[in-house]
Phi, psi and omega in degrees: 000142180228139170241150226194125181245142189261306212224148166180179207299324172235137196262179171242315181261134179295336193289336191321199170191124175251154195169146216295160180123172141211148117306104178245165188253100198207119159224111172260199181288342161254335196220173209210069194253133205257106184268095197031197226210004179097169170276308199229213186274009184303343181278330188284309178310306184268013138282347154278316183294354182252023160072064139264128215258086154337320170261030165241026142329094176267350185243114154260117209255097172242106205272014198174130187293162165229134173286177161237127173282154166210166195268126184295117138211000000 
């Protein structure tokens, strides 16, 4: 089994990008599962920089919603 942390408050590679949340990376030998995705695309940027192949995913799990702000005007 490999756990992979995509996305959390801090990072260990600097190219990452960390932002509040987590995203984790879990692949065994039958599946390949995405346990929620993040606020924003940060989880797409360091599955490339950690060769993590996102559309070979087959489970995505999302356990809780984010609003989307948008600017009053």
């Amino acid at each position: 089994m490999k756990i992979i942390t995509l996305v959390e408050n801090t990072v260990e590679n600097e190219k990452c990008i960390a932002e509040h949340g987590l995203s984790i990376y879990i692949e065994t030998e039958k599946h390949k599962l995405l346990p929620d995705t993040g606020q924003t695309d940060a989880v797409v940027k360091n599955a490339e920089v950690l060769n993590i192949d996102l559309p070979a995913v087959d489970t995505a799990i999302l356990s809780h919603g984010h609003p989307v702000y948008r600017p009053i005007s």
